[in-house]
Backbone bond lengths (Angstrom), bond angles and torsions (degrees), N, CA, C in turn:
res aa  C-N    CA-C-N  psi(-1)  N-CA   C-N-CA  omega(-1)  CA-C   N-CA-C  phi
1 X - - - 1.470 - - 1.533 111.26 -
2 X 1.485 112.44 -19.04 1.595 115.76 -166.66 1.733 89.62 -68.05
3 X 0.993 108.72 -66.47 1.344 105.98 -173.70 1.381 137.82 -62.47
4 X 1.317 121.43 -10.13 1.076 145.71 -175.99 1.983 95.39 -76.59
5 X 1.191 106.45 -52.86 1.385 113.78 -177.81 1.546 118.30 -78.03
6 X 1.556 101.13 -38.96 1.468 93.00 162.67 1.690 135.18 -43.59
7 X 1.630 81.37 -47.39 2.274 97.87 -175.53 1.084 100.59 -64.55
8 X 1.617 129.29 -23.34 1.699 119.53 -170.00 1.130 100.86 -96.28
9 X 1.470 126.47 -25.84 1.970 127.68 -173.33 1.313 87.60 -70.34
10 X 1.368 128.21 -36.22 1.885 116.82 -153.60 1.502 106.13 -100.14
11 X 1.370 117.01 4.57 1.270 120.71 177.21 1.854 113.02 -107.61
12 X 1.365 96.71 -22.35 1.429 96.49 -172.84 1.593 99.45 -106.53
13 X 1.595 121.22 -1.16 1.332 121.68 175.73 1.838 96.93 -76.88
14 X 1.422 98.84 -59.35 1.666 109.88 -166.28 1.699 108.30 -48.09
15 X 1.689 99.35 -34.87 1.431 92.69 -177.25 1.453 114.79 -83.18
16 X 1.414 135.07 -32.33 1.314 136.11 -176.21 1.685 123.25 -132.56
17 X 1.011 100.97 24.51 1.577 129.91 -179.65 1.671 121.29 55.25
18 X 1.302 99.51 165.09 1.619 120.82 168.69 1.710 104.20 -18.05
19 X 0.910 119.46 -88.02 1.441 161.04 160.94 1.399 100.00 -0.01
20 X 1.551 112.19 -91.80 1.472 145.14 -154.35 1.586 105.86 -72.67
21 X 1.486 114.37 -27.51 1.269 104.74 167.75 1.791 123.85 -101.78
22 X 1.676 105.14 158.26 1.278 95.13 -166.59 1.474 106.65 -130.48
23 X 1.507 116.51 177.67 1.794 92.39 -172.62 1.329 103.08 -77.04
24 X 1.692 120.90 -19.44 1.846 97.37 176.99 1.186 109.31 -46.44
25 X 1.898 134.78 -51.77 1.040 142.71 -165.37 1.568 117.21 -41.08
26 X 1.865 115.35 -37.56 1.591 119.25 -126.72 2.117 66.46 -105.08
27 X 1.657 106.18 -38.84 1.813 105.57 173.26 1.042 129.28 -59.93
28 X 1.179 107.81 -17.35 1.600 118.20 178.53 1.229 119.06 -81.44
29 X 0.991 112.48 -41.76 1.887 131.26 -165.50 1.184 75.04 -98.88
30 X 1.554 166.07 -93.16 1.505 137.18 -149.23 1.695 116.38 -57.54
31 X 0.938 116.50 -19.20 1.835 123.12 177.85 1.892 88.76 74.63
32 X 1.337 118.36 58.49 1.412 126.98 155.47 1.137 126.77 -123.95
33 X 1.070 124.24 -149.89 1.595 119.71 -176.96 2.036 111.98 -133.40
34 X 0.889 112.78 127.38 1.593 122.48 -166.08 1.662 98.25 -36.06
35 X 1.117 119.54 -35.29 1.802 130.46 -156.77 1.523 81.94 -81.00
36 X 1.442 146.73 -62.28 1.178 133.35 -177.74 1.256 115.38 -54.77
37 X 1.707 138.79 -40.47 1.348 100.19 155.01 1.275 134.00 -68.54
38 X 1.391 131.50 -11.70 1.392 126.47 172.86 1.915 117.45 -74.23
39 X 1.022 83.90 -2.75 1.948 94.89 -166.67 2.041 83.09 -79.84
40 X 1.597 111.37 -36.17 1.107 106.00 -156.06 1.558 104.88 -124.00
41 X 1.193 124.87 -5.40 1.489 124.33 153.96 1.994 112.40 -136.02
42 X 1.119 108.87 114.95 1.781 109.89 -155.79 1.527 110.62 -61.74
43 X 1.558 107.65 -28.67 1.498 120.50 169.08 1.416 119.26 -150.92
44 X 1.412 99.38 174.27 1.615 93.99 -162.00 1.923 104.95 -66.61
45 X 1.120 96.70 -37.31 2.094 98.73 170.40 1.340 96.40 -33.76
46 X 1.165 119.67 -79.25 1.654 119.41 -164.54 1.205 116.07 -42.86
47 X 1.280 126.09 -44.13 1.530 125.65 166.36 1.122 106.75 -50.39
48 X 1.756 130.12 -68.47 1.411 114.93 -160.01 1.398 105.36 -66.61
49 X 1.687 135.72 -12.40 1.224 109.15 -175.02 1.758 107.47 -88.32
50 X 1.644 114.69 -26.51 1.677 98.13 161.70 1.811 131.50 -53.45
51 X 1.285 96.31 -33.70 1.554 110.50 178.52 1.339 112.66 -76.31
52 X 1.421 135.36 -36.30 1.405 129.53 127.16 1.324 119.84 -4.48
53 X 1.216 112.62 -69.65 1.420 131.82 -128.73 1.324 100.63 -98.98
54 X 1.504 109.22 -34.03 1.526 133.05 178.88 1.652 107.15 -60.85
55 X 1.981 91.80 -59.71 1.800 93.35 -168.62 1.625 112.04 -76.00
56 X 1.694 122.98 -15.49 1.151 137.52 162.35 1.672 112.99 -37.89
57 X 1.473 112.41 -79.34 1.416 115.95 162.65 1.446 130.15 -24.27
58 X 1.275 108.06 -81.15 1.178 127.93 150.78 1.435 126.49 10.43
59 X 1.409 91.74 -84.38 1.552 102.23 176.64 1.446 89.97 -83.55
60 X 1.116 176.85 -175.25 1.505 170.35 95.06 1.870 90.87 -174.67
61 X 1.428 88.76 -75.98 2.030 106.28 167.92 1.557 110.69 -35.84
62 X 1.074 132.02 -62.91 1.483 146.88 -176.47 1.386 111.11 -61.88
63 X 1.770 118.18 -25.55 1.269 106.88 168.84 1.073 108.64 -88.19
64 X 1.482 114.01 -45.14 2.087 109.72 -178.01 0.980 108.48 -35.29
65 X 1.838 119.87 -48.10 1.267 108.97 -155.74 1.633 107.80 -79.08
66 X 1.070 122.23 -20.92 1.675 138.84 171.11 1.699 88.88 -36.69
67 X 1.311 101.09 -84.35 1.331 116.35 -162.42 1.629 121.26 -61.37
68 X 1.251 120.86 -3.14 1.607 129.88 174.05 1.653 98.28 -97.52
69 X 1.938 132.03 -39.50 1.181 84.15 177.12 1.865 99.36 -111.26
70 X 1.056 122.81 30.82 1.546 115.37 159.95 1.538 122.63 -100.90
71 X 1.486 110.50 134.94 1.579 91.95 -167.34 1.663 89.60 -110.80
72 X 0.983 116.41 -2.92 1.883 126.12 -178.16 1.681 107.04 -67.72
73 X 1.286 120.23 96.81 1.238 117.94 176.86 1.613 120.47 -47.33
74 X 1.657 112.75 -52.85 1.512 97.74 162.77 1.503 133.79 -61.15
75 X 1.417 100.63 -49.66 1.420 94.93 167.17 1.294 133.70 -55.65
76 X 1.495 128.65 -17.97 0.954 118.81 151.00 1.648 147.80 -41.98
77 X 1.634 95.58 -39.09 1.051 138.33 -176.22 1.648 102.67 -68.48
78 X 1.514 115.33 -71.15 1.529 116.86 156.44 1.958 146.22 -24.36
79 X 1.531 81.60 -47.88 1.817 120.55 157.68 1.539 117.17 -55.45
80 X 1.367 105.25 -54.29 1.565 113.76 -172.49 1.408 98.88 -73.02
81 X 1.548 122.36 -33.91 1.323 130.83 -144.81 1.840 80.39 -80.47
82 X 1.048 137.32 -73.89 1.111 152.45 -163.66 1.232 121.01 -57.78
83 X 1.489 120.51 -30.90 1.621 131.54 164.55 1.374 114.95 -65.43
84 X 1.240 125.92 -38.35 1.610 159.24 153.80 1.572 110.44 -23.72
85 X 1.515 78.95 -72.34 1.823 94.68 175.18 1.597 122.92 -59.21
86 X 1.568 103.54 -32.45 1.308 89.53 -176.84 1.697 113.05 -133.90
87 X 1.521 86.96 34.24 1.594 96.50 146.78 1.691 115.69 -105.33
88 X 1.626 103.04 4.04 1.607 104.22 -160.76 1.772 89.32 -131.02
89 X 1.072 123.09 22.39 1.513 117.15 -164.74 1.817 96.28 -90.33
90 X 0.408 102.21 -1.07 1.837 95.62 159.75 1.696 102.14 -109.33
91 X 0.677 109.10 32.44 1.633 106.14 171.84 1.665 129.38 -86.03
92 X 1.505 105.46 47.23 1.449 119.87 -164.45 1.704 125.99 -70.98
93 X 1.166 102.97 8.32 1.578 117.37 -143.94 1.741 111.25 -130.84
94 X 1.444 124.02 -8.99 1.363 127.24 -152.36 1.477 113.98 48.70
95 X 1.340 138.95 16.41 1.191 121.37 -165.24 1.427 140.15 -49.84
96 X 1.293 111.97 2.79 1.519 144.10 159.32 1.958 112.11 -63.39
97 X 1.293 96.19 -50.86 1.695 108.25 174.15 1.848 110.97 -69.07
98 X 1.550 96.05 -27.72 1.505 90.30 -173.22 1.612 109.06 -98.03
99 X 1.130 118.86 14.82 1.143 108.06 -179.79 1.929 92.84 -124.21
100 X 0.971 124.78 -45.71 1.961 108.35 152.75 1.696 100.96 -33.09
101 X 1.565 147.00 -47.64 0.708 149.81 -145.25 1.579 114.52 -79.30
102 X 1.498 85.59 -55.11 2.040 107.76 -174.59 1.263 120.91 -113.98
103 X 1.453 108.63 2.14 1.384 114.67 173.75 1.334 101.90 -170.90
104 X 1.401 108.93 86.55 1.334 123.77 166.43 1.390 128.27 -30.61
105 X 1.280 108.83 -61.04 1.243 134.32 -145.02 1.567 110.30 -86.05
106 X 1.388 114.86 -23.69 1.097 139.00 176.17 1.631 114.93 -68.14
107 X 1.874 90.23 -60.96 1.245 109.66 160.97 1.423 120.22 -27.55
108 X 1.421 123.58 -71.27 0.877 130.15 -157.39 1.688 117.78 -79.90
109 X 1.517 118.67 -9.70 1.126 122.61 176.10 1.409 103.94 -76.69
110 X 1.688 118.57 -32.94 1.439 122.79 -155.66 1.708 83.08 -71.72
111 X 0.967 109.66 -59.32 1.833 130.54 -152.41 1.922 88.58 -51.58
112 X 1.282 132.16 -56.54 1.262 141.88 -165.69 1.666 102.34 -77.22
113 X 1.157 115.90 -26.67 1.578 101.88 154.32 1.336 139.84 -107.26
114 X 1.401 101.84 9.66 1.608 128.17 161.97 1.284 98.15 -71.47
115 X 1.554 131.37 -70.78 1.733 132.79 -128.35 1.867 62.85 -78.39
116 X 1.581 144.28 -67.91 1.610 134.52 -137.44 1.538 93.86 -49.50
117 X 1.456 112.14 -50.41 1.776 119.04 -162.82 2.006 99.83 -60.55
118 X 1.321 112.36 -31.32 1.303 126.29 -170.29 1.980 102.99 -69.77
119 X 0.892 96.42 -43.06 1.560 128.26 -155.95 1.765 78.41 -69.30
120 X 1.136 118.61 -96.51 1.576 136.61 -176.78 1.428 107.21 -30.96
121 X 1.927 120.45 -51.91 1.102 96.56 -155.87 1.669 98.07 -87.97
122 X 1.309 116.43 -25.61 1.811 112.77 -167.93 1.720 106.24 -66.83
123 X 1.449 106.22 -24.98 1.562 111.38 -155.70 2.004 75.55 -67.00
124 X 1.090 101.74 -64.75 1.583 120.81 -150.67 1.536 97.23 -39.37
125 X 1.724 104.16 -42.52 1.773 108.33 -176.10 1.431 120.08 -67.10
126 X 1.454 89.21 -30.67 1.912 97.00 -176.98 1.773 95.47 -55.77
127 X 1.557 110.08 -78.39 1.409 107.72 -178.82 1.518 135.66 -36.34
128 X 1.314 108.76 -27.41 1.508 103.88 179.85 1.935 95.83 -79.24
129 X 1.262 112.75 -24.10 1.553 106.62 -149.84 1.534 89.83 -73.04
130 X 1.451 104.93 -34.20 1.544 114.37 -158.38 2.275 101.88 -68.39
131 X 1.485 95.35 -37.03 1.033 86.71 -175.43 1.453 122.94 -83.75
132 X 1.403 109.12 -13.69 1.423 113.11 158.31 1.089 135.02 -84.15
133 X 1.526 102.51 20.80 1.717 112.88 -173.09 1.541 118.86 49.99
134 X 1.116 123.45 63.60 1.580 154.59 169.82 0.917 137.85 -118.99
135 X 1.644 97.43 -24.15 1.480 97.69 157.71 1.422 119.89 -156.43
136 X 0.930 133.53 142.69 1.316 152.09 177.95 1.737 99.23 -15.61
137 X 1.124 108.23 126.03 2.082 118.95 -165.05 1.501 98.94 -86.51
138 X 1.743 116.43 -18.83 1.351 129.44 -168.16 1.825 92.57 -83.18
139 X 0.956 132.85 -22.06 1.687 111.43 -167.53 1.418 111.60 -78.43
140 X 1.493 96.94 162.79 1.757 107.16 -174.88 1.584 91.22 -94.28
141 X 1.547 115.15 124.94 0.786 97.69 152.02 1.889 149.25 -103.86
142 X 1.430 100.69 20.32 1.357 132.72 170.88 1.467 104.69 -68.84
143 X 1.692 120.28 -49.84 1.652 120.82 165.44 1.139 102.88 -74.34
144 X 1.525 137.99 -63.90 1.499 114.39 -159.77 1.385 113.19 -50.16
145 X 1.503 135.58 -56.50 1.381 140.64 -166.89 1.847 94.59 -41.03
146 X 1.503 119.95 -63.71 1.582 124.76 169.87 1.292 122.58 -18.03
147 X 1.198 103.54 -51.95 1.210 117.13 -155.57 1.486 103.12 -91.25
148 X 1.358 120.04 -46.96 1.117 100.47 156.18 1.652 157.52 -55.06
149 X 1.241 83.17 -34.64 1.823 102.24 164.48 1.509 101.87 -67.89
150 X 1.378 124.98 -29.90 1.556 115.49 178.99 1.589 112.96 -74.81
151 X 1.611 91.14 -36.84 1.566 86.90 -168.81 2.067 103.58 -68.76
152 X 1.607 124.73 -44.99 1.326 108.95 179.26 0.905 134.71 -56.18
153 X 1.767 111.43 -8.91 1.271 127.18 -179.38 1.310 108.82 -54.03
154 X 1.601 86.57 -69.92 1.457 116.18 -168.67 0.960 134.85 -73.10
155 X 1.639 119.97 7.85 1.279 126.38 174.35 1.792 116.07 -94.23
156 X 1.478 91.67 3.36 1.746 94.18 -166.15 1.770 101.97 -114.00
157 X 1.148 112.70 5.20 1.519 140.82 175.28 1.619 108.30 -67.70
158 X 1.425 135.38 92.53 1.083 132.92 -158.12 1.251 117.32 -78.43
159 X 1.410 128.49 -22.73 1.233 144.05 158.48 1.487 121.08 -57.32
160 X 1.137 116.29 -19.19 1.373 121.42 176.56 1.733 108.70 -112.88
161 X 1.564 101.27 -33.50 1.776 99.09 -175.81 1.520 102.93 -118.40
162 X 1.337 128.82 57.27 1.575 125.24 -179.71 1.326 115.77 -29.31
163 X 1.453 99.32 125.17 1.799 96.99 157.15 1.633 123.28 -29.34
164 X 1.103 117.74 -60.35 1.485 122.03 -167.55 1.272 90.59 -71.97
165 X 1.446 158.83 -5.74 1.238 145.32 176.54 1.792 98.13 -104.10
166 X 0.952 118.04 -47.18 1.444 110.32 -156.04 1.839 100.51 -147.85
167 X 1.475 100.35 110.06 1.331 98.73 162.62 1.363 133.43 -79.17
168 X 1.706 129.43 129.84 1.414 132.70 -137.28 2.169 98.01 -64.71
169 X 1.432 100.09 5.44 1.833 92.35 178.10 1.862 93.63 -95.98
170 X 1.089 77.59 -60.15 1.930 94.12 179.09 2.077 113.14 -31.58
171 X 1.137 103.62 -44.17 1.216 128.25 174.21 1.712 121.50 -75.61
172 X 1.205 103.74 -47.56 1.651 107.85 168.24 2.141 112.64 -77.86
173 X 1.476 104.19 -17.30 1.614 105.67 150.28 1.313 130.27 -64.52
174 X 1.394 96.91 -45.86 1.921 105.48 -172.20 1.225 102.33 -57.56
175 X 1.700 116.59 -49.73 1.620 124.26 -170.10 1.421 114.70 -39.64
176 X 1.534 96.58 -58.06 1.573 105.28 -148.57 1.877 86.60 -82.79
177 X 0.996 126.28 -32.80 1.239 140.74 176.51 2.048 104.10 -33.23
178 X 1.416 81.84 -71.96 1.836 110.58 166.44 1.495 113.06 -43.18
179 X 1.299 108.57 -54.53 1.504 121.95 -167.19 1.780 102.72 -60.64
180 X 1.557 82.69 -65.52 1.934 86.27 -175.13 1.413 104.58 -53.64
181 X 1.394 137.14 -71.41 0.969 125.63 -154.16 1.886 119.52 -87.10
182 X 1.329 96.88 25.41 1.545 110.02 152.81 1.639 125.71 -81.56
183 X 1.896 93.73 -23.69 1.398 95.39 -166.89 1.089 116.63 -104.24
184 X 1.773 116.49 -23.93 1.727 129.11 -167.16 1.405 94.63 -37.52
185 X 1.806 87.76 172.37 1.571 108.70 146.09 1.676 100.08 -112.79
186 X 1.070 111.30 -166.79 1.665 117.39 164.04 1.691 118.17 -40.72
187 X 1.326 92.98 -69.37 1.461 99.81 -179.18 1.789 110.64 -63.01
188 X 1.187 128.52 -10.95 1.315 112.04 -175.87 1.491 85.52 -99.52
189 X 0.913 122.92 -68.54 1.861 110.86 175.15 1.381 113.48 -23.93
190 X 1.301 118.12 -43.91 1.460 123.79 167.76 1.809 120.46 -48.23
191 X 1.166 101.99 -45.21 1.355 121.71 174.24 1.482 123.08 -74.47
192 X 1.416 111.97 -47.49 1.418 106.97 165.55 1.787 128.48 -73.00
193 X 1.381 112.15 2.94 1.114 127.97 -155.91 2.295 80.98 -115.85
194 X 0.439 100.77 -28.79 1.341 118.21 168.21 1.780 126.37 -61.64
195 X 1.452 83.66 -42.75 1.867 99.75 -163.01 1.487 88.03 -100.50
196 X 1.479 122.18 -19.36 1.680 111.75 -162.35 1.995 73.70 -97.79
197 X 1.264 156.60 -53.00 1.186 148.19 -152.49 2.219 99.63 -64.08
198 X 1.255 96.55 -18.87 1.583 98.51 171.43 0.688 139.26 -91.31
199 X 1.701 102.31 -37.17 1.780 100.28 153.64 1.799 114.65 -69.23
């Protein structure tokens, strides 16, 4: 049952946020009774921090495995970008903003083991790219990794990227779009210009 309630809390969170949904909501849409999720999560915190914790993994698993069988530093990058998207494609709501918002604390655990996973996997990409001549040998990669974790942040920030301007897939393209081709050399521009003619 734990899980059964989890997949419906993390589907009806992503679509209408932290906030806006309630456990009548998560009982209703399972055809149970409110007391069975409390038998198995004591308050609604505890839920959002398994469903956290749930979609954390999740996508975490889906990137390792990205990166064990791709050895293409951009494409990797493309791969992750796209698994992302459509493990998060109901993501109508910022629910990232609303939980900095209504549950800090939560927030901030997710965010502090995002930037480490960010930290490890961009550093690791910068170096292979650099040594395969992909990317520019001149970048820091202590700022780029930053900057990137700032920029995915910040592209899902509705105040800065409006719905009616930019849909949150449309927006996680431009980024990485931006990102890569801030860093190429020729030949990696060559290469990503390559991987976008395949899709």
């Amino acid at each position: 049952m734990n899980d059964k309630i989890i997949h419906k809390a993390t589907e009806l969170f992503l679509n209408f946020g932290f906030k806006s949904v309630t456990m009548d909501d998560i009982a209703n849409q399972l055809g149970i009774s409110k007391k069975t999720i409390y038998v198995n999560f004591c308050n609604k915190t505890k839920l959002i921090k398994a469903v956290t914790h749930h979609l954390f993994c999740t996508i975490q698993e889906g990137i390792d495995h990205i990166y064990e069988q791709t050895n293409h530093p951009i494409e990797e990058l493309l791969k992750v970008k796209d698994f992302v998207n459509e493990h998060l494609n109901n993501e109508k709501s910022s629910p990232v903003f609303q939980l900095q918002k209504y549950y800090p604390k939560l927030y901030i655990e997710m965010m502090k083991k995002q930037m480490e996973i960010v930290e490890t996997t961009i550093s690791d990409n910068i170096s292979r790219g650099i040594k395969m001549g992909l990317y520019r040998p001149e970048i820091n990669s202590e700022f780029i990794w930053r900057i990137y974790f700032s920029g995915i942040n910040s592209v899902k920030n509705d105040d800065l990227f409006p719905l009616e301007l930019f849909e949150k897939k449309v927006a996680n393209d431009l980024f990485l779009d931006y990102h890569i081709r801030a860093n190429v050399t020729p030949k990696g521009l060559e290469k990503l210009n390559d991987f976008l003619d395949i899709k």
